[in-house]
N, C-alpha and C positions, 0 to 999 in steps of 0.2 A: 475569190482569193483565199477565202477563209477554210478549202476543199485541199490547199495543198501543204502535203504532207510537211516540209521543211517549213513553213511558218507557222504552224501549229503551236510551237510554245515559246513564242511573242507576246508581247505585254501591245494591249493597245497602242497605245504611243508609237511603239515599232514598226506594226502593220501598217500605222499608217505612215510613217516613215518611209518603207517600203512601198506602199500605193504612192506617193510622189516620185520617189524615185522611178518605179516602170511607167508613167505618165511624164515624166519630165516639167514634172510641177515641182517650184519654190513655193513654200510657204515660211515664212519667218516668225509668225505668228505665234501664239497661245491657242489651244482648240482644248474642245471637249470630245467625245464619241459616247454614242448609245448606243450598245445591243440589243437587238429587236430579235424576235422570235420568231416566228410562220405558227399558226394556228391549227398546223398539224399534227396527226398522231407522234410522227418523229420531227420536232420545228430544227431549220436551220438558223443557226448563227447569222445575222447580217448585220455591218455597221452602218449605223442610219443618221442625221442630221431633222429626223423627218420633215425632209421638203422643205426649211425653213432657208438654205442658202440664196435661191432666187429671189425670194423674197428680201433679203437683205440685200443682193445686188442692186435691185429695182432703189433702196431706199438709200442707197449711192449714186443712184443715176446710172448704173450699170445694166445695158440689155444684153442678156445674156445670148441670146439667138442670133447678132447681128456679126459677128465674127469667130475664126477658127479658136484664138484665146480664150475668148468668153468663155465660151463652147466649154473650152478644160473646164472650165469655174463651175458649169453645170456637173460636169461627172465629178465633183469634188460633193457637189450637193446631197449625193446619200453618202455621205464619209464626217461632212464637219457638222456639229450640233452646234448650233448658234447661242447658245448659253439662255437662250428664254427658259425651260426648265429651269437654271440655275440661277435665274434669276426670280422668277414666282417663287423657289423653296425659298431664299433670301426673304426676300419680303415678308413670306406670311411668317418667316419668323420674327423679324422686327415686330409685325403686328403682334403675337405672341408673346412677343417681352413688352408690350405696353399694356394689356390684361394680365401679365403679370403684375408690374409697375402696379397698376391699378389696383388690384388685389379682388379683382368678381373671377367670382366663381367658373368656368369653362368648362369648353368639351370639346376637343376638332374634331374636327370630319365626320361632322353629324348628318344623318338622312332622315328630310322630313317629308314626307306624304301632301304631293300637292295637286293641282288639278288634273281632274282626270285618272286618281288615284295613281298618279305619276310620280317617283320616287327623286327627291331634289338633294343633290348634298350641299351643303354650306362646309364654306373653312372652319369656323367656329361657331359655335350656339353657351351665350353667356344667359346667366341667371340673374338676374335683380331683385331689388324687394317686390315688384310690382309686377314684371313681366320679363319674358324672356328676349335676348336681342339675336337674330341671327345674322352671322358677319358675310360675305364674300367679298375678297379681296382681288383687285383689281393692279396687275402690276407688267409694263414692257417696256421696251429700249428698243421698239420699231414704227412706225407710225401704220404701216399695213398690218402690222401684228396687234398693236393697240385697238383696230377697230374691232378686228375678232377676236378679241379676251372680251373688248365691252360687248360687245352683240352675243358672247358666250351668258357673262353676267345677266344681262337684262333678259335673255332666255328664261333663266333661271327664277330671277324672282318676277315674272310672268307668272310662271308655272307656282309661284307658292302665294300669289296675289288672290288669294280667296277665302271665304271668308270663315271658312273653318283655322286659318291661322291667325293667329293672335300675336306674333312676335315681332316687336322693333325688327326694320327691316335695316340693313347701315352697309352699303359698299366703302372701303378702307380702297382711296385712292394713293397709291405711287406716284408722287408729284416729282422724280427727282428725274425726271426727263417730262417734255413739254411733244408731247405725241399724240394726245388722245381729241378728239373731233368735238364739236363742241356740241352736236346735235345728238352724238352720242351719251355726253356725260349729261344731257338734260334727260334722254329716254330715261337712264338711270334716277337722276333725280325726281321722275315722277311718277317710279315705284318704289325708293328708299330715299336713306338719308346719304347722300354723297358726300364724302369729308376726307379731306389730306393725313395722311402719317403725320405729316410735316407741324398740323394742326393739331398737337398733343389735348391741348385743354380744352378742345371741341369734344374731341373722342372721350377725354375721360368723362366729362359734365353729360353726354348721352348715355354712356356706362352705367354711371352713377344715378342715372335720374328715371333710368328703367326700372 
């Protein structure tokens, strides 16, 4: 849609406007859109959701294959972004105004050297008197989406669980939705320290005690 010449200078919002109206889809909602690229020499334009709407259907109780309706809700699925991006940059900044608050020292989106000389980024890597803490944060509004951000995390501090690192390990859970599996936040707990937003004076006392 994004190849024809007359919608060329449409604000998001509009396009998609427009893709409901030639689909004969209502939506009354709030949305977000992402622009996604091709990884070619000239990349096209495309509006993406990536792939997250069935996934949210599913956590409705919605199967989307089992009828002509549904069926729309699918072609809607590379159009609407399910607000998870906007919800992870939310969070990690909550977490960031509480290392503020705190007042230790930081650094986001640090890369550290883990096994296998495999390159691991963390959200933030704080300084202490004693040692260094490094953070990934943990945060969704889907329960299928929840298991893969945790299976994303525990990936991660796999990969930095050796024994050339030295730094407080501490997942910053999002407790303000009840999503996350319980076998999951134990994997986590037993290669970090697992702790709630919500849990101010947990976080600052490991902060401070690093």
């Amino acid at each position: 849609m994004l190849d024809r010449p007359e919608l060329s200078g449409l604000s998001l919002r509009a396009l998609f406007a427009e893709f409901c109206a030639m689909s004969s889809i209502t939506y009354a909602g709030q949305f977000d859109l992402f622009v996604a690229e091709d990884s070619n020499l000239f990349p096209t334009p495309r509006l993406s959701d990536l792939g997250q709407t069935t996934s949210w259907l599913l956590d409705v109780q919605v199967k989307p294959w089992l009828s002509r309706k549904r069926q729309a809700a699918v072609r809607v699925s590379d159009l609407l972004f399910t607000r998870r991006s906007a919800m992870v940059t939310s969070f990690a900044e909550q977490v960031e105004d509480l290392l503020n608050d705190v007042d230790v020292p930081y650094t986001p989106n640090v890369e550290l050297e883990g096994r296998f000389g495999k390159v691991v980024r963390v959200d933030f890597l704080t300084s202490g008197a004693r040692l260094q803490t490094a953070i990934l944060t943990l945060s969704s509004g889907s329960t299928s989406q929840a298991h893969v951000s945790a299976t994303e995390v525990f990936q991660r501090w796999y990969d930095l669980d050796v024994s050339s690192r030295h730094e407080q390990r501490l997942t910053v859970l999002d407790d303000r939705a009840d999503v996350y599996r319980e076998d999951d936040i134990q994997r986590l707990r037993d290669l970090s320290d697992v702790v709630a937003l919500s849990d101010r004076q947990t976080l600052q006392d490991l902060l401070l005690a690093a």
